[in-house]
C-alpha positions as CSV (number, residue, x, y, z in Angstrom):
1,X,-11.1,9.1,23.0
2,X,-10.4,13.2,22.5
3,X,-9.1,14.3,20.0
4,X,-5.4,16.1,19.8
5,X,-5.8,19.4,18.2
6,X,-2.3,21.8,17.6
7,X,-1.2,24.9,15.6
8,X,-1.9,24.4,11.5
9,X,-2.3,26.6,8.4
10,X,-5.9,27.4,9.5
11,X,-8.9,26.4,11.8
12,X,-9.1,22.9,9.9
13,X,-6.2,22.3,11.5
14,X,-7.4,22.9,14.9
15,X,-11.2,21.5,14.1
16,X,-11.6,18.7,12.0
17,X,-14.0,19.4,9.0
18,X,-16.2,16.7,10.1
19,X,-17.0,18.2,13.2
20,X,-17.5,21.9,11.6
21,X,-20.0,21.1,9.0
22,X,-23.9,21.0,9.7
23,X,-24.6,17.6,8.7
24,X,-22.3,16.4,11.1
25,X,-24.2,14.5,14.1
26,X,-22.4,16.5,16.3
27,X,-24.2,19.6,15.3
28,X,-26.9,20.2,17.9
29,X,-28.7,23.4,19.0
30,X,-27.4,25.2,21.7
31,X,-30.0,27.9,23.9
32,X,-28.5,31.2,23.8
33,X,-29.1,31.8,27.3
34,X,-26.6,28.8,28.2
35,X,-23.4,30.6,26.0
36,X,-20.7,33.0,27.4
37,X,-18.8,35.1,25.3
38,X,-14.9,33.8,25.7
39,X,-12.6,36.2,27.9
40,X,-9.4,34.6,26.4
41,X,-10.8,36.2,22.9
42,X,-8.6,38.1,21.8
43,X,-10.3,40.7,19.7
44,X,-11.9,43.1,21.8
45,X,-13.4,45.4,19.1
46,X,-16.3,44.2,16.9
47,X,-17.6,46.6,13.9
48,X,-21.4,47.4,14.8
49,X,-22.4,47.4,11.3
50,X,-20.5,44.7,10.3
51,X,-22.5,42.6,12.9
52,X,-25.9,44.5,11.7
53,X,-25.0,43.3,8.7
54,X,-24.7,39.2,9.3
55,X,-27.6,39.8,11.2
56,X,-29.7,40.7,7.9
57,X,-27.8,37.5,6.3
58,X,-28.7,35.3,9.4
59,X,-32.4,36.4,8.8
60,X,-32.6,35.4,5.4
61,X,-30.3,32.3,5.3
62,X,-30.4,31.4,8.9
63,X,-26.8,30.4,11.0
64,X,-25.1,28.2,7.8
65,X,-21.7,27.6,10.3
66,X,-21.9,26.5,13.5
67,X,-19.9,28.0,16.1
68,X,-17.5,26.3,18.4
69,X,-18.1,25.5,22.1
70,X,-16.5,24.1,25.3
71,X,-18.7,22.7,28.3
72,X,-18.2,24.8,31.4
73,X,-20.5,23.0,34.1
74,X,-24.2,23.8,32.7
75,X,-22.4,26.9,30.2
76,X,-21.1,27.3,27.2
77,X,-18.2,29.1,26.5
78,X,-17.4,30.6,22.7
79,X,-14.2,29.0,21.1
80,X,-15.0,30.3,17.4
81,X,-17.6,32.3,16.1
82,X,-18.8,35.2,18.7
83,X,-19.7,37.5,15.7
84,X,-22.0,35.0,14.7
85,X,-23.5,34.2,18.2
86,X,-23.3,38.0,18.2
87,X,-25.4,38.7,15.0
88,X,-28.0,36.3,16.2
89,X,-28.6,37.4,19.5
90,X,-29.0,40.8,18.1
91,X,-32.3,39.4,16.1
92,X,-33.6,37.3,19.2
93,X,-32.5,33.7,17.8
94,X,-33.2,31.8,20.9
95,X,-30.9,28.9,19.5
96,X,-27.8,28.3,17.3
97,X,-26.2,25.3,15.9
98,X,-22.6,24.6,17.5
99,X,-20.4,21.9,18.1
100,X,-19.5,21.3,21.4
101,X,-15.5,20.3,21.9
102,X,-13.6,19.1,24.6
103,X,-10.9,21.5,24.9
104,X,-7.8,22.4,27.4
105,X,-7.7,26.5,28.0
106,X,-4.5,26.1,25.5
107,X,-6.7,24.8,22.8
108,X,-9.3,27.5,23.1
109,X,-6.8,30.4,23.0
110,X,-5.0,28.8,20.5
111,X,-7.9,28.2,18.4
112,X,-9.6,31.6,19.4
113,X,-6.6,33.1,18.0
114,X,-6.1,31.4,14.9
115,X,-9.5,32.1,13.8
116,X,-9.3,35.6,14.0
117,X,-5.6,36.0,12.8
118,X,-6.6,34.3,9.8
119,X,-10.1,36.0,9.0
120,X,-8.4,38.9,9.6
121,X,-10.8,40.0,12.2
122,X,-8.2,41.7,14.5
123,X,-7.3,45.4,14.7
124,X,-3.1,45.4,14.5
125,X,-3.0,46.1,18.0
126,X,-5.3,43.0,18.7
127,X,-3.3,40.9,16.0
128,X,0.2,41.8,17.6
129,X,-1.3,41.0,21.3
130,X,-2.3,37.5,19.9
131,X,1.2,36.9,18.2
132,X,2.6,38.0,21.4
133,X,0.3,35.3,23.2
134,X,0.7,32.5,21.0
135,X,4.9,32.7,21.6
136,X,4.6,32.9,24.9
137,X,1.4,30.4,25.8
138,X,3.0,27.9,22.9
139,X,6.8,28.4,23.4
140,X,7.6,29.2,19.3
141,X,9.9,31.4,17.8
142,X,8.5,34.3,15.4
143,X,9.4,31.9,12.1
144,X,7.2,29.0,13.9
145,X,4.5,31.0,14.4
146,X,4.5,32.9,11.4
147,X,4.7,29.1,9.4
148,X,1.8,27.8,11.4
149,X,-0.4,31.4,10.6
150,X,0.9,31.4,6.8
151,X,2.8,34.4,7.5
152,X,6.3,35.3,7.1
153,X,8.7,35.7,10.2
154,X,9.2,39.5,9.1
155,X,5.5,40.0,8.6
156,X,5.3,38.7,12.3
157,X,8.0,41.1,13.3
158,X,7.0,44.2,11.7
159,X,3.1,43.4,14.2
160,X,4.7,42.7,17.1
161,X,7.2,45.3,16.7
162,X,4.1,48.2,17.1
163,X,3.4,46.9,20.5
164,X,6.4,49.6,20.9
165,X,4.8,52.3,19.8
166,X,3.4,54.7,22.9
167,X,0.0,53.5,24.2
168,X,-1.9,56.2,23.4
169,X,-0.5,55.7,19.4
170,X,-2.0,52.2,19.6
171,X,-5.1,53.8,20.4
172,X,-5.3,55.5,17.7
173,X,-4.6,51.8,15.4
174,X,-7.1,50.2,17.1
175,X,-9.7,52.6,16.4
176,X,-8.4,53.0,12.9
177,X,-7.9,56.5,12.9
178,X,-4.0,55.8,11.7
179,X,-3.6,52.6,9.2
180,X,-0.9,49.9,10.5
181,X,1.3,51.6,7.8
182,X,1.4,55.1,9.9
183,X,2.8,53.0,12.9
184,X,5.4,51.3,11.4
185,X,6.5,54.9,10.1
186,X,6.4,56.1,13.9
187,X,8.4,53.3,14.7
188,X,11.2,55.1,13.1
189,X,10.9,58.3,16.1
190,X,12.3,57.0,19.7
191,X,10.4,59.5,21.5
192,X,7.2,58.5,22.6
193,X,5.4,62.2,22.9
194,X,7.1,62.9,19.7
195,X,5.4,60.0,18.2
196,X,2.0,60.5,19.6
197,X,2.7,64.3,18.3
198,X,3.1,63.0,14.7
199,X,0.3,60.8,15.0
200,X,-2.1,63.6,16.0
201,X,-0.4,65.3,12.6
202,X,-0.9,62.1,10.4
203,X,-4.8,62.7,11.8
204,X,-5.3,66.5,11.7
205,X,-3.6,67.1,8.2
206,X,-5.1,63.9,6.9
207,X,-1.1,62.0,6.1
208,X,-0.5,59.1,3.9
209,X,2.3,57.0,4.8
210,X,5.1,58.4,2.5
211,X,4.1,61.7,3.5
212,X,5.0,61.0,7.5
213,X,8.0,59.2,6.7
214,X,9.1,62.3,4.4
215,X,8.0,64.6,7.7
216,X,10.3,62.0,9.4
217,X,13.0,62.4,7.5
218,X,13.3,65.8,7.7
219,X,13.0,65.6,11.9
220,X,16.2,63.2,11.6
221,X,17.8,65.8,9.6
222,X,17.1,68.8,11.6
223,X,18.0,67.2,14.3
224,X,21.0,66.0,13.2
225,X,21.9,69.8,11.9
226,X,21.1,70.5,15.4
227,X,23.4,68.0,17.0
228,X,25.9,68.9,15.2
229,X,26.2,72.6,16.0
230,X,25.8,72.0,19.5
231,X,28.8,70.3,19.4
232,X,30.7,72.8,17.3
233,X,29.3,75.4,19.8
234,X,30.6,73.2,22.6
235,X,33.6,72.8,21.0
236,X,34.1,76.5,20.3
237,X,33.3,77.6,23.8
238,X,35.8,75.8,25.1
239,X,38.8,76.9,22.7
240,X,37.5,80.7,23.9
241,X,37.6,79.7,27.6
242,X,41.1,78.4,27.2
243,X,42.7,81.5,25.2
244,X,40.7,83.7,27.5
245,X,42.4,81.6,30.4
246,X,45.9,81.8,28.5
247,X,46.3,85.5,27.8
248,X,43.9,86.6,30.5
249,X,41.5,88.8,28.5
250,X,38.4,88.9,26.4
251,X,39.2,86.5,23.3
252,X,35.7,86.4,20.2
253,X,36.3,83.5,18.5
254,X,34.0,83.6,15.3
255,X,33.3,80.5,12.7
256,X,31.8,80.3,9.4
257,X,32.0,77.1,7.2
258,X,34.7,76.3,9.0
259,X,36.9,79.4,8.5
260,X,37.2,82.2,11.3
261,X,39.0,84.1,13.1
262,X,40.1,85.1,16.5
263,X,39.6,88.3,18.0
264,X,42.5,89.2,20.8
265,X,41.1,92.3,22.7
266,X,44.0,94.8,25.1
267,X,42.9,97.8,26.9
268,X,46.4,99.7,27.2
269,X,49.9,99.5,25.6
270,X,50.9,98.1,28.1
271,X,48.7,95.2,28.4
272,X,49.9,95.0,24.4
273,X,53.0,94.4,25.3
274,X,51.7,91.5,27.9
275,X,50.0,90.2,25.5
276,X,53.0,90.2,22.6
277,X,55.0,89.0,25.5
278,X,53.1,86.0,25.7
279,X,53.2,85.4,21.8
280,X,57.1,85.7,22.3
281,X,57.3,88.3,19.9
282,X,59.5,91.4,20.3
């Protein structure tokens, strides 16, 4: 009889420990040349020297996990553990110890996921894609899912929200030129090319996070400044038009911290008079 695996705290949720460990008899050794790396994973960046790295470890110590498989005709596919299968192709292993699972395609994202969410494995672009999966592919709310990953909703949010950031931003997080920290900050500008503007001056001028959000500030508040003299100049324009209109010659209407004055130009005595006439004075 299968087994039912769903959403939990962690991958022994989704894979019973018994099945994961390598005395387990369903451990076996799989040929390399018979596994396919999984195109529902959802981290498509893996750190070269990180993978050098549990290459040296797989030399000396040999594969101690086994990874995760499903049966695909005479294939494996990779649920959990590419680095590994990674690492040891790398040296020429021509075998590695797995545990083969009968899986639905909802089981494999969903454990595919998991794992890395939880290792921590995914660059914040590739985190918030997976969030963004897992609602949709499993129906939950942010809270659900951020209960099942050990996360808080907010946590969840605050991800997913920097899949609003402009594309070529979230390039810049998923090579890790800009920390997940620097996005959230951009979050705060609307403008997309003023974003990626920002994000090329968190790079060039080498930013921390408080220091954008300070250069942030500031853009609100010149902008602001800005706003709010185009609308006294708006404003203004239009009282001149109007006198202009009304006495029928050039009217300078000054302002200064809101104190002026207003400038009533005549080109003859008699257009003085016209004027005064208009003012109903004598």
């Amino acid at each position: 009889m299968n087994k039912k695996f769903g959403l939990g705290k962690g991958l022994g949720a989704l894979i019973p420990e018994e099945e994961t460990t390598a005395s387990s008899n369903s451990v076996m050794k799989i040929s390399m040349n018979l596994i396919r790396a999984n195109e529902l994973q959802p981290r498509k960046n893996f750190d070269e020297e990180k993978i050098e790295q549990l290459a040296e470890s797989i030399k000396e110590h040999g594969v101690v996990q086994p990874i995760v498989l499903r049966k695909e005709g005479d294939t494996y596919i990779i649920v959990a553990g590419e680095r590994r299968w990674r690492a040891s192709k790398s040296i020429g292993l021509k075998e590695i110890p797995a545990v083969v699972m009968d899986l639905t395609d909802k089981q494999v994202l969903e454990i595919s996921l998991i794992e890395n969410i939880q290792r921590e494995d995914l660059n914040p672009i590739e985190e918030a894609l997976a969030y963004k999966r897992l609602i949709e592919e499993f129906d939950l709310t942010q809270e659900e899912l951020g209960k099942r990953i050990g996360k808080s909703r907010t946590a969840v949010t605050n991800i997913l929200r920097l899949l609003n950031l402009d594309e070529r931003v979230q390039d810049y997080l998923i090579d890790g030129v800009i920390s997940e920290g620097h996005g959230r900050a951009l979050l705060g500008v609307s403008d997309k090319d003023v974003q990626f503007m920002l994000a090329q001056k968190i790079i060039d001028e080498s930013l921390n996070v408080r220091d954008i959000e300070k250069v942030i500030k500031n853009l609100g508040k010149d902008k602001k400044e800005t706003n709010v003299k185009d609308n006294e100049s708006v404003y203004h324009n239009d009282i001149k038009d109007k006198l202009e209109s009304y006495f029928g010659t050039k009217v300078t209407l000054t302002n200064k911290k809101n104190k002026g004055k207003i400038e009533i130009e005549y080109y003859s005595q008699d257009d003085l008079q016209r004027i005064l006439d208009i003012l109903n004075i004598q």
